[in-house]
N, C-alpha and C positions, 0 to 999 in steps of 0.2 A: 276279268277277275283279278282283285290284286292281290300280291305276294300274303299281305296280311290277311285278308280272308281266309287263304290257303293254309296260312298256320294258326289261325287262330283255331288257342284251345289243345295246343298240340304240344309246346316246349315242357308243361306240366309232367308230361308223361315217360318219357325221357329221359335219361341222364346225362346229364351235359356236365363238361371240363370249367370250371371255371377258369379265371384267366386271371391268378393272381402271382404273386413273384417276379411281375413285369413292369409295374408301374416305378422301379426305383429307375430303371432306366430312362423315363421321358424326364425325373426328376432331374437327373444327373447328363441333361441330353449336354445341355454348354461346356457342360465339365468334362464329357469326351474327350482323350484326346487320341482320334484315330490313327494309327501309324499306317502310312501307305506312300507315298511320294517322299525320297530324299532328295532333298535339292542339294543340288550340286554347281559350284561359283552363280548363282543364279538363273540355274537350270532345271526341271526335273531331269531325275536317272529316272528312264526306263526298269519296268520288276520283272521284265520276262524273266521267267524261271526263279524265282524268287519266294519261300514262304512269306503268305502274311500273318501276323499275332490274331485271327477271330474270322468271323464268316460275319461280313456286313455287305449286304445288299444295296443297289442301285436305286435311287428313288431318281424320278423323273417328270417330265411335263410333256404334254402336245398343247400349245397355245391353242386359245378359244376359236371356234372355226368364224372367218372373217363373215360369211353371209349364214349367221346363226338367225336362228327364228328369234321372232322380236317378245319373248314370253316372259310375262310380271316373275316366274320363278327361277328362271334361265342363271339371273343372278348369284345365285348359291352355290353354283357352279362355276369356277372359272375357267374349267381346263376342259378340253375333250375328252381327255383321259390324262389320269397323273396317277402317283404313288408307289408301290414296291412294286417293277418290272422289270426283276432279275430273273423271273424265268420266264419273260415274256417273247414271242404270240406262240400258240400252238400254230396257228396257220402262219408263221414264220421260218424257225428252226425246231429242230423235234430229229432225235429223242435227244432232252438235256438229262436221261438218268440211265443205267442199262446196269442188272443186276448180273454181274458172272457169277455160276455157280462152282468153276474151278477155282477160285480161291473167297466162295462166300463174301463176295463184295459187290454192292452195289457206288457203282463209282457216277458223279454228274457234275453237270459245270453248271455256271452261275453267271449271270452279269454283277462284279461286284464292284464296291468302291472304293477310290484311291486315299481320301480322306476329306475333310471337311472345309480345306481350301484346296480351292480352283481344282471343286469335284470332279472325276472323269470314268469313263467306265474301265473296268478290268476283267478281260477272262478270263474265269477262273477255272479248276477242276479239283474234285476233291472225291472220297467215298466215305461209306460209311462199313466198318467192320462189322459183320452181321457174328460173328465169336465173340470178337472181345468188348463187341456193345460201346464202340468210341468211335474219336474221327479224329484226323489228322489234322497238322496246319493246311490250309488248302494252297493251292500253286498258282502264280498268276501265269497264266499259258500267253497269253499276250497283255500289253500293255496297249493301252488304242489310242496313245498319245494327244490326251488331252482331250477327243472324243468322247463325251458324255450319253450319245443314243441309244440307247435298248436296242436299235434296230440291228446292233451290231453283236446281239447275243449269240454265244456258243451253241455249238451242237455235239454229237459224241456219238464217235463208232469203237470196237474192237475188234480186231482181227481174228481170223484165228488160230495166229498164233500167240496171242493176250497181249498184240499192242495196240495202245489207246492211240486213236486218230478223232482232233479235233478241227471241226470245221467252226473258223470263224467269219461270220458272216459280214461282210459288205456294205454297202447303202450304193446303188444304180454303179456309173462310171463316174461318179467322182471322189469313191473310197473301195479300195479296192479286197475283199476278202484273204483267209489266210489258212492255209491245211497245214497243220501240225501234227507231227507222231511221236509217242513217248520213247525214250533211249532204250526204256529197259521195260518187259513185259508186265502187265496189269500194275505198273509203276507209275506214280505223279510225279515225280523227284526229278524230270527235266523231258523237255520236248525241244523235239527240231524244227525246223521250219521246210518244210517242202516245198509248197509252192504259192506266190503271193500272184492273184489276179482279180478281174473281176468275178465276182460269186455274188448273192445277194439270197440271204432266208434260206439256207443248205440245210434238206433233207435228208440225211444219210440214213441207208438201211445198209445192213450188211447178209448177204444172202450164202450160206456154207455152202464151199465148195465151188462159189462161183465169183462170191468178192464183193464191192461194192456197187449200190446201186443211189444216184445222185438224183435228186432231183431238186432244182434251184431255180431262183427267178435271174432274169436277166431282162436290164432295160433297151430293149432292144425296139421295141417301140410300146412306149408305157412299161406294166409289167407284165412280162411272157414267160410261161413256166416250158421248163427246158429239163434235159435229164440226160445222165451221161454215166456209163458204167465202165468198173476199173476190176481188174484182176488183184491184181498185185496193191496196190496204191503207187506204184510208181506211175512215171510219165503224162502225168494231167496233162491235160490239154492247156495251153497257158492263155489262150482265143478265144474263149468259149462261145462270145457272139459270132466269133466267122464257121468257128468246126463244129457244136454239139447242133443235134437233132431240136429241133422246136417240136414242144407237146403243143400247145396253148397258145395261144393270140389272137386277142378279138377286141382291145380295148384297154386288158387288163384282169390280173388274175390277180385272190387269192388261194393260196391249198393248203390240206390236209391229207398223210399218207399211212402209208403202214405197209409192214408185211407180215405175212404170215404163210410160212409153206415155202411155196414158190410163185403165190400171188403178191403182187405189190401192186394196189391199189391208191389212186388221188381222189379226192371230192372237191371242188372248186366252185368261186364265184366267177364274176364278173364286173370288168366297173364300165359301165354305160358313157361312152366318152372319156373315156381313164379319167373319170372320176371315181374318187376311192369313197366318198362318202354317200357317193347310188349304190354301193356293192348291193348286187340281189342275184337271185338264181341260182338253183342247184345243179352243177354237173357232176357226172362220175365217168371216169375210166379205170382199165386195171392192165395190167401183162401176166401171163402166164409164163413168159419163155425169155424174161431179160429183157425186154425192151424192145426184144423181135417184131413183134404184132402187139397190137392193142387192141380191146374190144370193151363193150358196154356191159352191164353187170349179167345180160343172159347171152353172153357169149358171141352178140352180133359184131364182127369185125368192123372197125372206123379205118379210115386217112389220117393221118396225122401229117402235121399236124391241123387241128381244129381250130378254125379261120371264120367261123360264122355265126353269130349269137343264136339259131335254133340250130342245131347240130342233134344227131342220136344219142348224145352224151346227155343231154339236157334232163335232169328228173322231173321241176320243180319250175315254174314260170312266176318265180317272183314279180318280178318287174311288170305283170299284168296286172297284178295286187297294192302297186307300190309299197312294197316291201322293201327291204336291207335283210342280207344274207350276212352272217358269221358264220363261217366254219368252225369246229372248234375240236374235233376228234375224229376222225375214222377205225375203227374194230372192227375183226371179223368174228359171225359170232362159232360155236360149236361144228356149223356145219361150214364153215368157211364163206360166208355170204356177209358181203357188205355191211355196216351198222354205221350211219355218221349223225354226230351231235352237234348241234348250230344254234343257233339264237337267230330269232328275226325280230325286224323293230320298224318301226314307221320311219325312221331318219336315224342319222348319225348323231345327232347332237343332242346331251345329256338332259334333256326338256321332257317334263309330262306329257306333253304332246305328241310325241314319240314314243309311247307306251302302249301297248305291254312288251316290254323285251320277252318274248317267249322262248325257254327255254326246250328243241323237241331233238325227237329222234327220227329218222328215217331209215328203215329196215327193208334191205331187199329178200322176198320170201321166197324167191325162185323163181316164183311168176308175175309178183310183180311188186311197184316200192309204195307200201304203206309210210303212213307217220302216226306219231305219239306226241301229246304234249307231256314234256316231265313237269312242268314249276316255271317261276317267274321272278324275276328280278328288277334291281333298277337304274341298270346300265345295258347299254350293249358291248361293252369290251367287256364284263366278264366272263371268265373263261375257268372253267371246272376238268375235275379229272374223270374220266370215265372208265366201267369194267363191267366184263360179260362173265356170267358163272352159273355155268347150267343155267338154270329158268328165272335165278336172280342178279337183275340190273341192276349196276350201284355207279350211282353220281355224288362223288365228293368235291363241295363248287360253294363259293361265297352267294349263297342263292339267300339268306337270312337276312334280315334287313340289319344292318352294323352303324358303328359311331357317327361317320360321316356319310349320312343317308344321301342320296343325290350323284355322289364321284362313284368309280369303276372299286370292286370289292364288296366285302361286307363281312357279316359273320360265314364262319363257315358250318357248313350241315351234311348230313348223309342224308343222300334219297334215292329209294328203291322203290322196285320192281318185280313182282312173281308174274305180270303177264306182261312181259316184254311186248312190243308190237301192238297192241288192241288198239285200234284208234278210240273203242268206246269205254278204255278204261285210262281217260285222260288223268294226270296229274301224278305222278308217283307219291310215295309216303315218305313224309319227313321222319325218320326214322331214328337218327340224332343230331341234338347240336351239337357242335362238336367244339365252337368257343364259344365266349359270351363273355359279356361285361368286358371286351376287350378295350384297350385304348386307342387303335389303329383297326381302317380298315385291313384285311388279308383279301390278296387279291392273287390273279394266278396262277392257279394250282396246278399240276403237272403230274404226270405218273410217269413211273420208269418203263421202259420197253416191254419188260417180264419182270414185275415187280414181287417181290418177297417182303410177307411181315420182319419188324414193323415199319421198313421204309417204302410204303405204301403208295404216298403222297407227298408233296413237296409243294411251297407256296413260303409266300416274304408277308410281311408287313410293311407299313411304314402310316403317315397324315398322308392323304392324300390331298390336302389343302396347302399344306406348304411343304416347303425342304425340311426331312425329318431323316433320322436314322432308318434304319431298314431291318430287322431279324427274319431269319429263316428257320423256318419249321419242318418237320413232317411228324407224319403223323401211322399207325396203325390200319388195318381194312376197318377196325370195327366202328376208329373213330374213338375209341376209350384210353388210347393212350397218346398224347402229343408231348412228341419232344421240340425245347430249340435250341440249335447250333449254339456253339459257344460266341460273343461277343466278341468277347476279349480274350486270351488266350498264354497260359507263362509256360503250359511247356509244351512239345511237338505233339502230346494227344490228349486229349480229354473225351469224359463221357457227356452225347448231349443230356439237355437238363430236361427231366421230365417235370411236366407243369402240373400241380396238383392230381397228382395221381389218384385215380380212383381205385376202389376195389380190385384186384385185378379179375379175372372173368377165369368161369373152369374150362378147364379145355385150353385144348389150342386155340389161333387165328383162326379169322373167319374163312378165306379165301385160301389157295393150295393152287399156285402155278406152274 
């Protein structure tokens, strides 16, 4: 079944944003001029702790994969995946958003950039004022010297005593990660540097009362998810590969986590010979007690770590299927039971032949793990933001087919759910567009830990066919109101800009977290 079948007959009905008051910007893209690198006698200065003038996002590339299928269509595609991946992977770093309600702010970090020569990536962190409806200049938390990769995006915890702790992430052992803590509480205005090691895709949750709970990859052979908890944030282990605990190792992992309670649950693949582009298969693990013991989602206690591709952890036996597994969310729902959202696809590489990227859910009901298809897209790096609310599922995710049909993105849409779980009520309801007529794929999207209207959702722009600008958006639950970050920026706060606003709706937001 494809995406268009699915919608066809459907945007009519709906109220969609259009997407105008953006196109002055691709007119004006050469005339930019970004401020982010000063050179100095023919050097960059470093921005650690540094405001910059606007919120401009990372655009990026993964080169064509060298043994790509030989398809007459392949061509239209030149990248694996490209485009605005500044809050990219979920199955990498997570949460990039987390809303405090002691001072009404929802604070996140970004991968952003430096400017428009000898582009590179920057940490960023910033929030948004949920009172005074603005955002600040955002902060470069690190500078990553000249490092260009997404792989090295930010991640975000709070203490609780309201200081911000940023975990920047890594690439294996031959760049090394970085934990930073703000000077002053639910403050961006400057961060220190703690401790600089190998880290790689940092998970942080933060569990009250008991502290931080880590869980990161480490190249220790391939990639092995690993996990290590702190009281205090002081005294990290500066060795990770000789002292934390190994969860995972069999080849190669991706994850996806979450908590909630005093569960802290992962879903993970597998890469078949650490190869990243077989990834297939579902596992699950979870802890009740910090890290103490692990077990499977009905409580059957495991070894850790998990050293053998059938293992009791295993949901899901892709790899009999020849499938490719994406993670892309884990929730727990009402009853505290499992929820993970993933994509599966015939191969990694952006080819028709590799279709239908299926977008499903998998639901642990106590007794045992159902799936759901939600919809379909036409990548497998897309990645959407997901939410449980009572009896209605809501998926906001580039799932619409968009400008540059073929690359990772697209339009973005709401799709929902009143029967969560039914395998025989496949396909959720497109319920709204949320852009259209955009000039850039949006690709993505992200939710905050405990998100609060209207920063609901989070996701960038950019061409994903060449080097283009980047803006960043979020958006509302209902989907009816999208703002984007300011660009460009003259003084320390501005309101972001709502895009053709519709009617506003009675009542309150849809969602109450």
């Amino acid at each position: 079944m494809s995406l268009n079948f699915v919608l066809k007959g459907l945007s009519i009905r709906y109220i969609c944003i259009t997407y105008i008051g953006m196109l002055f910007f691709i007119a004006d893209l050469k005339a930019q001029e970004v401020k982010g690198t000063e050179k100095v006698q023919g050097e960059s200065k470093f921005l650690d702790n540094q405001k910059l003038d606007g919120y401009r996002g990372i655009w990026w590339f993964h080169p064509p994969m060298k043994d790509r299928p030989q398809s007459p269509s392949y061509g239209s595609t030149d990248y694996k995946y490209s485009g605005p991946l500044s809050f990219a992977w979920p199955h990498t770093v997570a949460p990039m958003a987390i809303y405090a309600p002691e001072v009404n702010k929802t604070f996140f970090v970004y991968g952003g950039d430096s400017g428009p020569e000898n582009r590179y990536l920057l940490a960023m962190v910033s929030y948004y004022d949920h009172n005074k409806h603005r955002v600040p200049k955002p902060t470069v938390v690190r500078d990553q010297r000249g490092v260009d990769d997404p792989h090295d995006n930010p991640s975000i915890s709070i203490d609780d005593e309201g200081y911000l702790w940023i975990f920047v992430a890594g690439r294996g052992r031959h760049r090394p990660g970085q934990i930073f803590r703000s000077n002053e509480p639910y403050s961006i205005d400057s961060f220190e540097l703690v401790i600089e090691r190998e880290q790689t895709y940092s998970q942080i949750w933060r569990v009250p009362q008991k502290g931080f709970f880590h869980l990161l990859t480490l190249y220790t052979s391939g990639r092995e998810l690993y996990f290590e908890t702190n009281k205090s944030g002081k005294d990290w282990e500066p060795n990770p590969a000789d002292k934390l605990q190994k969860l995972v190792g069999f080849g190669g992992h991706y994850q996806v986590s979450r908590v909630k309670g005093d569960t802290i649950g992962t879903a993970f693949n597998y890469h078949p010979e650490g190869n990243v582009d077989r990834r297939t298969n579902l596992y699950y693990l979870q802890t009740t007690d910090f890290g103490k013991t692990w077990t499977t989602a009905d409580g059957t206690p495991v070894q850790i770590p998990l050293e053998d591709r059938d293992n009791p952890a295993l949901i899901n036996d892709y790899e009999a299927q020849g499938k490719n597994v994406y993670p892309n969310q884990l929730l727990f729902d009402n009853e505290g039971r499992p929820v993970i959202l993933y994509i599966t696809s015939f191969g990694a590489a952006p080819v028709p032949e590799n279709a239908p990227r299926a977008w499903k859910i998998r639901r642990w009901t106590g007794e045992k793990w159902v799936s759901q298809y939600v919809t379909v897209s036409d990548h497998a790096y897309d990645e959407g933001a997901f939410y449980i609310h009572d009896d209605r599922w809501t998926l906001i995710a580039p799932a619409v087919p968009g400008p540059q049909p073929g690359y990772n993105g697209g339009e973005i849409g709401i799709f929902e759910t009143t029967d969560p779980g039914n395998p025989d009520n496949d396909f959720w309801q497109l319920k709204r567009q949320v852009t259209r007529n955009s000039p850039f794929n949006h690709g993505y999207v992200r939710r905050p830990h405990n998100p609060k209207d209207p920063f609901f959702a989070m996701w960038a722009d950019s061409d994903p066919k060449k080097s283009s600008i980047s803006r960043i958006f979020f958006s509302n639950s209902r989907g009816d109101r999208v703002y984007m970050l300011p660009y460009e920026m003259d003084e320390d706060f501005a309101e972001p800009i709502l895009l053709n606003p519709p009617t506003p709706p009675e009542g309150e937001d849809t969602f109450k977290y």
